[in-house]
ChimeraX commands (.cxc) that place a marker at each C-alpha (Angstrom):
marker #1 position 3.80,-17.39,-13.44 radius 0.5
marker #1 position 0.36,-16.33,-13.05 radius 0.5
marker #1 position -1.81,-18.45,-11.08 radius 0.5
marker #1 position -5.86,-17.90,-12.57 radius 0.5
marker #1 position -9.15,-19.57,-11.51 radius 0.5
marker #1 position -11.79,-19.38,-13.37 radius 0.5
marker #1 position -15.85,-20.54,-13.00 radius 0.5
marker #1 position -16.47,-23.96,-14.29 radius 0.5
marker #1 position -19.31,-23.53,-16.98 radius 0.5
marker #1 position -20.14,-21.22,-20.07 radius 0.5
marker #1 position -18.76,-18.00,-18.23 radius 0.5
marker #1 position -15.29,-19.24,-17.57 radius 0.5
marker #1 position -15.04,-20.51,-21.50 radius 0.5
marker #1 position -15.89,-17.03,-22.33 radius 0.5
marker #1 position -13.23,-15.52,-20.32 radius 0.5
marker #1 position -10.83,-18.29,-21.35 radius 0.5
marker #1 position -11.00,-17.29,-24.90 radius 0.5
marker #1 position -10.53,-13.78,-24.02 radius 0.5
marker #1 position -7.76,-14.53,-22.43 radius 0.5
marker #1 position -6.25,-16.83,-25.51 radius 0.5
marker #1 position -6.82,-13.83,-27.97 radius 0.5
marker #1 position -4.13,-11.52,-25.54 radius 0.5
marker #1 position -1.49,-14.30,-24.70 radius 0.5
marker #1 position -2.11,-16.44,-22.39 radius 0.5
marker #1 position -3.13,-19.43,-23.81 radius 0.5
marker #1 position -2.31,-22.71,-22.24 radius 0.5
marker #1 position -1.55,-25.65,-24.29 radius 0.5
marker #1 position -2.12,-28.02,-21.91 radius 0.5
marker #1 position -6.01,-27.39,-22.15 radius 0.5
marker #1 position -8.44,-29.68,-23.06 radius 0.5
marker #1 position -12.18,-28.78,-22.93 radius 0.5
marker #1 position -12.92,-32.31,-22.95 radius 0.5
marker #1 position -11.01,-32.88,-19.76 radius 0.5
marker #1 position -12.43,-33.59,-16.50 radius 0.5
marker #1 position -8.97,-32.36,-15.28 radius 0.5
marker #1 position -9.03,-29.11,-12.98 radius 0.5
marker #1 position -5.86,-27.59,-13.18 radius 0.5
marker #1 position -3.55,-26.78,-16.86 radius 0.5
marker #1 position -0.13,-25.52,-16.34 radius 0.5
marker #1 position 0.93,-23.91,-19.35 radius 0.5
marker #1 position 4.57,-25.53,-20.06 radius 0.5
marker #1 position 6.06,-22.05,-21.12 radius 0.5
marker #1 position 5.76,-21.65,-17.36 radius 0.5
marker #1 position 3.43,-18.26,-17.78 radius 0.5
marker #1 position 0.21,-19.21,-16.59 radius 0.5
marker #1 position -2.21,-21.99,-14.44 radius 0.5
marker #1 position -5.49,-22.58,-14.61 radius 0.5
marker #1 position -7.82,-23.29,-11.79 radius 0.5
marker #1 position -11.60,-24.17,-12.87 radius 0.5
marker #1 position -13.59,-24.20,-9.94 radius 0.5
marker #1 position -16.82,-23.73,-9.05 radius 0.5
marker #1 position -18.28,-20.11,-9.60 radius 0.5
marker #1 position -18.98,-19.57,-6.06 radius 0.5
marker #1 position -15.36,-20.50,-4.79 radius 0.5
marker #1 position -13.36,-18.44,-7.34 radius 0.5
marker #1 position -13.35,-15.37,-4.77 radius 0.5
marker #1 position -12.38,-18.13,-1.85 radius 0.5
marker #1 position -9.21,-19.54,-4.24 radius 0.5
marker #1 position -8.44,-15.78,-4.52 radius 0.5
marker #1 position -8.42,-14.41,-1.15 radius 0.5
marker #1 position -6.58,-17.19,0.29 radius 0.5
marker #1 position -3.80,-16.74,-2.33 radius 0.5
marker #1 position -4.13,-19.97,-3.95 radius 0.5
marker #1 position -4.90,-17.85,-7.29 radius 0.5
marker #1 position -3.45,-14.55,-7.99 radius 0.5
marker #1 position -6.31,-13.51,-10.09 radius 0.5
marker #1 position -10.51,-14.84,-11.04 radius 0.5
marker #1 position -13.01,-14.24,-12.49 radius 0.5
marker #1 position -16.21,-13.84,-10.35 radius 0.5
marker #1 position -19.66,-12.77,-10.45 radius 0.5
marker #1 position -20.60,-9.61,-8.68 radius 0.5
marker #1 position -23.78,-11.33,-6.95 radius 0.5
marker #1 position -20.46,-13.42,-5.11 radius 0.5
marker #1 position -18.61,-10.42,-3.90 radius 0.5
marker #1 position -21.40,-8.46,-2.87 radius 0.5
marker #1 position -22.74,-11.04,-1.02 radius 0.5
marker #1 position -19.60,-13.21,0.39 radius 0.5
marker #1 position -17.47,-9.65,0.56 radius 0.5
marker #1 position -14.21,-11.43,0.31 radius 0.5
marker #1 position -11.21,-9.47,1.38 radius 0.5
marker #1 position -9.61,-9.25,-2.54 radius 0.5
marker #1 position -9.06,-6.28,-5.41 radius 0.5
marker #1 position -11.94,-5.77,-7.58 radius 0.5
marker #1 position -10.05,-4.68,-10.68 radius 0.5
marker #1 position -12.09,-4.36,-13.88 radius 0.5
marker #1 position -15.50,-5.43,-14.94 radius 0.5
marker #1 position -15.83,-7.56,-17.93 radius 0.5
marker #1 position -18.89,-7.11,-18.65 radius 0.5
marker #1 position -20.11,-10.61,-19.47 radius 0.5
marker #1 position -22.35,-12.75,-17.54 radius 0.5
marker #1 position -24.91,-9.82,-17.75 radius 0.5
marker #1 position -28.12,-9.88,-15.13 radius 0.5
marker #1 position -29.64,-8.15,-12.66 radius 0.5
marker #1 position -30.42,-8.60,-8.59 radius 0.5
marker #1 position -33.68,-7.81,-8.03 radius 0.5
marker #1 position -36.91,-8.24,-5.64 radius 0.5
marker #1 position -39.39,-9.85,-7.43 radius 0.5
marker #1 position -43.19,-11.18,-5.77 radius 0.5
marker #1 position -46.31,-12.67,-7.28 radius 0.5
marker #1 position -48.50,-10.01,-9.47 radius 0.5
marker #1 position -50.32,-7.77,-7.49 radius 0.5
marker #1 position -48.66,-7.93,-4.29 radius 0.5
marker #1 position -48.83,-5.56,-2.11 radius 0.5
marker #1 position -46.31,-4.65,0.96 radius 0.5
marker #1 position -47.81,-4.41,4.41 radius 0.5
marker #1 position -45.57,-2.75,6.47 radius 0.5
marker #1 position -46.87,-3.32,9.49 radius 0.5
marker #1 position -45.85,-7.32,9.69 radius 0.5
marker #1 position -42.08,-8.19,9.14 radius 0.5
marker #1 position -41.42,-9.21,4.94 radius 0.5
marker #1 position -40.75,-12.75,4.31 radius 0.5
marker #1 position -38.19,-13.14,1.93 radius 0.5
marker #1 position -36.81,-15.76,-0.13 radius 0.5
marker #1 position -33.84,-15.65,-1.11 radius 0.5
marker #1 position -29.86,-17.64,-1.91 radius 0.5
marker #1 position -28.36,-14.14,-1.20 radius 0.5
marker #1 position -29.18,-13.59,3.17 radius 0.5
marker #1 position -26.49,-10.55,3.13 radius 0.5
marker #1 position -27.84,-9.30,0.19 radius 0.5
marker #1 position -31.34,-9.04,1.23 radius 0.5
marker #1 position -30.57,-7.98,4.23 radius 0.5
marker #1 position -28.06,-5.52,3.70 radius 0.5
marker #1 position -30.73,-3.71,1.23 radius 0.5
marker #1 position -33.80,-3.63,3.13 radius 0.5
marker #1 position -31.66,-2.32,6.31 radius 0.5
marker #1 position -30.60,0.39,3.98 radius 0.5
marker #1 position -34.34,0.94,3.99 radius 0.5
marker #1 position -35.62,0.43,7.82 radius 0.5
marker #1 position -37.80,-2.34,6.48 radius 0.5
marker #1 position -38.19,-5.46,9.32 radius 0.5
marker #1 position -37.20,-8.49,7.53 radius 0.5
marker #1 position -37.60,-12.34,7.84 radius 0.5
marker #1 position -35.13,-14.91,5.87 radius 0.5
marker #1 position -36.15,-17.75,4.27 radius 0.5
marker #1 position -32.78,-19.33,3.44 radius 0.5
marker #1 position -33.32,-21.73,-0.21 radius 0.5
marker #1 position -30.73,-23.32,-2.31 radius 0.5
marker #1 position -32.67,-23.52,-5.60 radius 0.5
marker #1 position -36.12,-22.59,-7.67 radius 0.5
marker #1 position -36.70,-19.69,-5.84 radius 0.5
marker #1 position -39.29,-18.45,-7.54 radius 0.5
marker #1 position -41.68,-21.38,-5.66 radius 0.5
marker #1 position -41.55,-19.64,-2.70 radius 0.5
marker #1 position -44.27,-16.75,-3.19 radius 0.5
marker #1 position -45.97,-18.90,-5.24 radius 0.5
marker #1 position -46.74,-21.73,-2.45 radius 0.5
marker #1 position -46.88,-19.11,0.33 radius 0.5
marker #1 position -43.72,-19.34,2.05 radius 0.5
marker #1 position -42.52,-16.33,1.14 radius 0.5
marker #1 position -43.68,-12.47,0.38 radius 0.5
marker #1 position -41.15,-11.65,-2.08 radius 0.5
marker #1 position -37.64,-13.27,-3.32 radius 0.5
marker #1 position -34.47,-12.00,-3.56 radius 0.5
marker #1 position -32.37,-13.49,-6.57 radius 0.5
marker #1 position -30.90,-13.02,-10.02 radius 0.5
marker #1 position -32.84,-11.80,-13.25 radius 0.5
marker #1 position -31.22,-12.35,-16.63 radius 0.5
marker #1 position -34.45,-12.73,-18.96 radius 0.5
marker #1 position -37.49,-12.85,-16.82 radius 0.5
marker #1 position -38.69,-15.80,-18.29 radius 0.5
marker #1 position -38.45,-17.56,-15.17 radius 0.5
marker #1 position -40.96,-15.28,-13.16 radius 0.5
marker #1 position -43.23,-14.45,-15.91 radius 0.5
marker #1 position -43.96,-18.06,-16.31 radius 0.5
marker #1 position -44.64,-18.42,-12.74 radius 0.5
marker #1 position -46.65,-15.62,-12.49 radius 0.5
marker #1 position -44.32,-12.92,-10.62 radius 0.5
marker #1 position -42.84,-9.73,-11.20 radius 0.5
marker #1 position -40.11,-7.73,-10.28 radius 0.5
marker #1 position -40.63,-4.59,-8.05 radius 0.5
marker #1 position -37.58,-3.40,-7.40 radius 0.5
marker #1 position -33.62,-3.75,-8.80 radius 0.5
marker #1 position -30.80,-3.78,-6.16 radius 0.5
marker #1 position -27.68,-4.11,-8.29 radius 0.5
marker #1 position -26.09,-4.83,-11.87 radius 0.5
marker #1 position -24.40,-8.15,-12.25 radius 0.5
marker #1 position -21.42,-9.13,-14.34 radius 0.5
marker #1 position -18.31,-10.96,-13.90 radius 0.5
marker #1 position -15.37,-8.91,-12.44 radius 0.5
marker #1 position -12.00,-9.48,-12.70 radius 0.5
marker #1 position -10.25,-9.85,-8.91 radius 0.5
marker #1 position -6.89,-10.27,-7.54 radius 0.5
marker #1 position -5.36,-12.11,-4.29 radius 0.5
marker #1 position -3.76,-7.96,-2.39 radius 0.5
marker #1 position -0.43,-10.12,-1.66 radius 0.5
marker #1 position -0.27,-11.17,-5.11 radius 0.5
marker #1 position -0.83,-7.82,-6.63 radius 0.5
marker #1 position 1.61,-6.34,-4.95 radius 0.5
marker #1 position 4.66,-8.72,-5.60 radius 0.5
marker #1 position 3.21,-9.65,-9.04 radius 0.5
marker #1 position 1.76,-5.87,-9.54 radius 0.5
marker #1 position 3.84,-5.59,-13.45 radius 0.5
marker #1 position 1.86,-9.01,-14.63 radius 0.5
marker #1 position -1.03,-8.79,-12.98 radius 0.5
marker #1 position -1.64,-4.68,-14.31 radius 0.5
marker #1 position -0.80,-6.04,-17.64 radius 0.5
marker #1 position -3.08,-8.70,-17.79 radius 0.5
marker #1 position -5.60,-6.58,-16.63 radius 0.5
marker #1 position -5.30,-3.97,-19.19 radius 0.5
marker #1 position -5.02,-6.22,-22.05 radius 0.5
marker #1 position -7.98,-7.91,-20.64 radius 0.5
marker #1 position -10.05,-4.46,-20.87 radius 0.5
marker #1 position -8.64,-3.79,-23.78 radius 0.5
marker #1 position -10.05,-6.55,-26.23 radius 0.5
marker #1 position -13.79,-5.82,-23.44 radius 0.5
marker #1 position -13.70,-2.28,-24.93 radius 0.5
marker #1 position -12.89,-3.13,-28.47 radius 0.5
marker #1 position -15.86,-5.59,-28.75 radius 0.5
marker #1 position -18.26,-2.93,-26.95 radius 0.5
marker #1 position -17.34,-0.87,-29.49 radius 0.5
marker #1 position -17.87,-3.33,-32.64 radius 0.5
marker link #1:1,2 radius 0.2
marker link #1:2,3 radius 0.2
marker link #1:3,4 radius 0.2
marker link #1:4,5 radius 0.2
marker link #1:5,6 radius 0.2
marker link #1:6,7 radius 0.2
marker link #1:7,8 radius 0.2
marker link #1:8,9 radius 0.2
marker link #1:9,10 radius 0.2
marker link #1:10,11 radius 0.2
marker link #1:11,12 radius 0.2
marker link #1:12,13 radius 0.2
marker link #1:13,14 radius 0.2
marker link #1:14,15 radius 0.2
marker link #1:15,16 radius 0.2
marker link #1:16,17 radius 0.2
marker link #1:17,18 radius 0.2
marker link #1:18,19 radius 0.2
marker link #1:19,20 radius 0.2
marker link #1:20,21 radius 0.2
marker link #1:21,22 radius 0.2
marker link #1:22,23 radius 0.2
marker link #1:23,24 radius 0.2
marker link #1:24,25 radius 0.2
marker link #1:25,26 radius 0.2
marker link #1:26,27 radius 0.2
marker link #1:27,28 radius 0.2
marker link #1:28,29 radius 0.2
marker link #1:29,30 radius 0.2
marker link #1:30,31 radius 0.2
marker link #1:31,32 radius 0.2
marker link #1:32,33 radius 0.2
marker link #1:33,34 radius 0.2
marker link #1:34,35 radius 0.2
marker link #1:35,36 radius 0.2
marker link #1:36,37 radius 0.2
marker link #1:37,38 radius 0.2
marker link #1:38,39 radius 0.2
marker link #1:39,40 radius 0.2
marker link #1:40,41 radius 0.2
marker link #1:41,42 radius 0.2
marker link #1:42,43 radius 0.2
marker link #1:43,44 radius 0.2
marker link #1:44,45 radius 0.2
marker link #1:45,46 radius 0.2
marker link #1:46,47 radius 0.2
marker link #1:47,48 radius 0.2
marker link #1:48,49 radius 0.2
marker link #1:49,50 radius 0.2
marker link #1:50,51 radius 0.2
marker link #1:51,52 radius 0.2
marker link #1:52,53 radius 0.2
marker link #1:53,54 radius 0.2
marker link #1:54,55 radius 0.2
marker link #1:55,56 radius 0.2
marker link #1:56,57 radius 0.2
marker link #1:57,58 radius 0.2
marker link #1:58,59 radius 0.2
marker link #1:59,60 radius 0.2
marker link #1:60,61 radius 0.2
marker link #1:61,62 radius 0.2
marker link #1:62,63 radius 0.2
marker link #1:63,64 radius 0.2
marker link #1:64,65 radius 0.2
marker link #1:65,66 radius 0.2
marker link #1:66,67 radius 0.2
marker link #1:67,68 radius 0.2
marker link #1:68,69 radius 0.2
marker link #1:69,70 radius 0.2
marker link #1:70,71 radius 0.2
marker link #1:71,72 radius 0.2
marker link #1:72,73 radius 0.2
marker link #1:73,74 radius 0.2
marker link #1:74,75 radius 0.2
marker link #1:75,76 radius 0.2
marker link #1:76,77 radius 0.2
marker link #1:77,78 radius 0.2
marker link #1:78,79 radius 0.2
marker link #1:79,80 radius 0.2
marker link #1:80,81 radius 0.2
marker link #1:81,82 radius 0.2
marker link #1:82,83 radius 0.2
marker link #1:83,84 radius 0.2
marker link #1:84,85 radius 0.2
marker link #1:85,86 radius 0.2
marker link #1:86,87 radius 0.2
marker link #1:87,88 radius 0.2
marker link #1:88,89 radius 0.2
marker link #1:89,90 radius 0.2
marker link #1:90,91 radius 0.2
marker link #1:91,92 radius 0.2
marker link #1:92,93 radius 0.2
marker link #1:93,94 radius 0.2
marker link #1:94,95 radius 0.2
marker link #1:95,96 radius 0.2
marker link #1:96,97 radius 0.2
marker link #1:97,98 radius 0.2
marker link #1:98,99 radius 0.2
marker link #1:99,100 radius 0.2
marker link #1:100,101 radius 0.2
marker link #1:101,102 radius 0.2
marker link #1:102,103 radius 0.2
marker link #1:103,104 radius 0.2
marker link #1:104,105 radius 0.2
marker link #1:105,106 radius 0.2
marker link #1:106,107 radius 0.2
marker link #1:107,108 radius 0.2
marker link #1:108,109 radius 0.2
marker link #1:109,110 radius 0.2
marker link #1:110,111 radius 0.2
marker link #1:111,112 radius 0.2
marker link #1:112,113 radius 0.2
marker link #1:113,114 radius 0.2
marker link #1:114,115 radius 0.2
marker link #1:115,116 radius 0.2
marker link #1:116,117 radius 0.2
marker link #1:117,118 radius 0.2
marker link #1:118,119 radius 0.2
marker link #1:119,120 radius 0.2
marker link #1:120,121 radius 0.2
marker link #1:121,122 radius 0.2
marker link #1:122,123 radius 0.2
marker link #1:123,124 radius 0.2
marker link #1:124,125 radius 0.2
marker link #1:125,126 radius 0.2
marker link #1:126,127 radius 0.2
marker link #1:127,128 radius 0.2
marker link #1:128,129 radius 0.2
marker link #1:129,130 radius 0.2
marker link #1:130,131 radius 0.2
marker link #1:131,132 radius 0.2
marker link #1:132,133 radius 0.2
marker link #1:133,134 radius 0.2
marker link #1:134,135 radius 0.2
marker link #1:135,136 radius 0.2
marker link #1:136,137 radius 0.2
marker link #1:137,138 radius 0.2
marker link #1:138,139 radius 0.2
marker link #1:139,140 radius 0.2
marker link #1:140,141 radius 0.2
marker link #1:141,142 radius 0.2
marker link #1:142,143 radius 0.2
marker link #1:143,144 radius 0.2
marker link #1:144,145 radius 0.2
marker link #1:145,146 radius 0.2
marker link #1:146,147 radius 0.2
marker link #1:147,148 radius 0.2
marker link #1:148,149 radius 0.2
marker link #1:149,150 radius 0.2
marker link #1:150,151 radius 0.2
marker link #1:151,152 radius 0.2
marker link #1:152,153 radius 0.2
marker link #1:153,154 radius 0.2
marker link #1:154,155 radius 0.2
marker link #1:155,156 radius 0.2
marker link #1:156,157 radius 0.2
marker link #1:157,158 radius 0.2
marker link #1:158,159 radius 0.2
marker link #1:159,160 radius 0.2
marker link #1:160,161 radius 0.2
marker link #1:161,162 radius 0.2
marker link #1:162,163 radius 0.2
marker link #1:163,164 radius 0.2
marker link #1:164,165 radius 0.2
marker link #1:165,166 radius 0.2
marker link #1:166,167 radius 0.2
marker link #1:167,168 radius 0.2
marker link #1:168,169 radius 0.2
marker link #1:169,170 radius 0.2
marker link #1:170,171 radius 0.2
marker link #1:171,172 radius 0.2
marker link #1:172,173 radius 0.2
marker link #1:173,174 radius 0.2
marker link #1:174,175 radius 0.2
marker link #1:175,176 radius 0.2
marker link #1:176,177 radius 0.2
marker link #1:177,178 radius 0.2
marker link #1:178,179 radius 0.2
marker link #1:179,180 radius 0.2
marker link #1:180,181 radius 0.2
marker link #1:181,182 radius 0.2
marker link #1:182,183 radius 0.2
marker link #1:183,184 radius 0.2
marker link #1:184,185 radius 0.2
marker link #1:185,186 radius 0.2
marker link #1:186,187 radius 0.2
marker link #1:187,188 radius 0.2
marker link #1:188,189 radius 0.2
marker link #1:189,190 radius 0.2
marker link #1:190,191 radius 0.2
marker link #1:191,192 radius 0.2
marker link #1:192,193 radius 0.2
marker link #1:193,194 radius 0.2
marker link #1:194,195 radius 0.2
marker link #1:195,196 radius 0.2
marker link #1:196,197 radius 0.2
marker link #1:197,198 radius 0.2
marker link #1:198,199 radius 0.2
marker link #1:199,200 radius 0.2
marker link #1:200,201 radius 0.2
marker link #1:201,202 radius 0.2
marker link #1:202,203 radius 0.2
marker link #1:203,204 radius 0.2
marker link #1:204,205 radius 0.2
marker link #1:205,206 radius 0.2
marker link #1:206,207 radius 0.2
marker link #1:207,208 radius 0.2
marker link #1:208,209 radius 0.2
marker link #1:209,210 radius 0.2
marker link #1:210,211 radius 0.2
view
């Protein structure tokens, strides 16, 4: 049996149905269910749905053998699990974004806004540039805007967000999609299910880039 948690929300239904159209459909689902696990009764396959952010946590710490989990998570948690394929869904970007017209003054430390602290940091160390973290939960994008920040660090999918409130981005740090990850303890005692799932996974990914 293969143990799989995926992200509560739009993304995981995606992945679910990908995962129906190669075989391992559970028919103990029920969208309409507030329930949080489905145990297939062929005995093949669970289903976790947890929130996005935990998916990597369920997976390192074995309770799933496999998720499905943003890249904006693992680069920022670094969880100690197999990256194995990216699906390609989920699509958006990490970027630096400030009001229009900002400029950088390098001789003060930045102020930076952000729900990703490792993130930021990690990429402006990468650059010698003195940074202070503003650690927010939600709407980012007020922080510049009231003065509490220089620039944020955060997710871009349309820009439709910043535009509206007047900011910009300067500067990408990384693509973002959902990745397919494995539990290392799993893989290795479930390595013939877990490969297989995988490539059938990228499989029916490659055939709909290419349609």
């Amino acid at each position: 049996m293969i143990n799989i948690a995926l992200p509560k929300g739009r993304l995981g239904e995606r992945v679910y149905k990908l995962l129906c159209a190669i075989g391992y459909g559970c028919d103990d689902y029920d969208e309409n269910s507030r329930k949080l696990i489905f145990a297939d009764t062929k005995g093949e396959v669970n289903y976790f749905w947890v929130k996005p952010s935990d998916v990597a946590v369920y997976v390192e710490l074995g309770a799933a053998d496999v998720g499905v989990a943003g890249k904006d998570i693992l680069d920022e948690y670094e969880p100690d699990i197999y990256e194995l394929a990216d699906l390609r869904l989920g699509k958006c970007r990490m970027c630096v974004a400030a009001k229009r017209g900002w400029r950088d003054d390098a001789g003060v430390p930045l102020r930076v806004a952000t729900k990703f602290p490792h993130t930021a940091e990690k990429y402006y160390a990468e650059m010698g540039r003195d940074i202070e973290i503003i650690k927010l939960n939600g709407s980012i994008e007020l922080a510049p805007v009231l003065g509490i920040s220089d620039v944020i660090v955060d997710i871009v999918e349309t820009g439709t967000t910043l535009k509206e409130n007047d900011l910009c981005v300067y500067a990408q740090i990384s693509d973002i999609s959902a990745r397919l990850i494995a539990n290392k303890s799993a893989y290795k005692f479930k390595y013939g299910q877990i490969s297989s799932l995988c490539e059938k996974l990228k499989g029916v990914i490659d055939s709909d880039k290419n349609n």
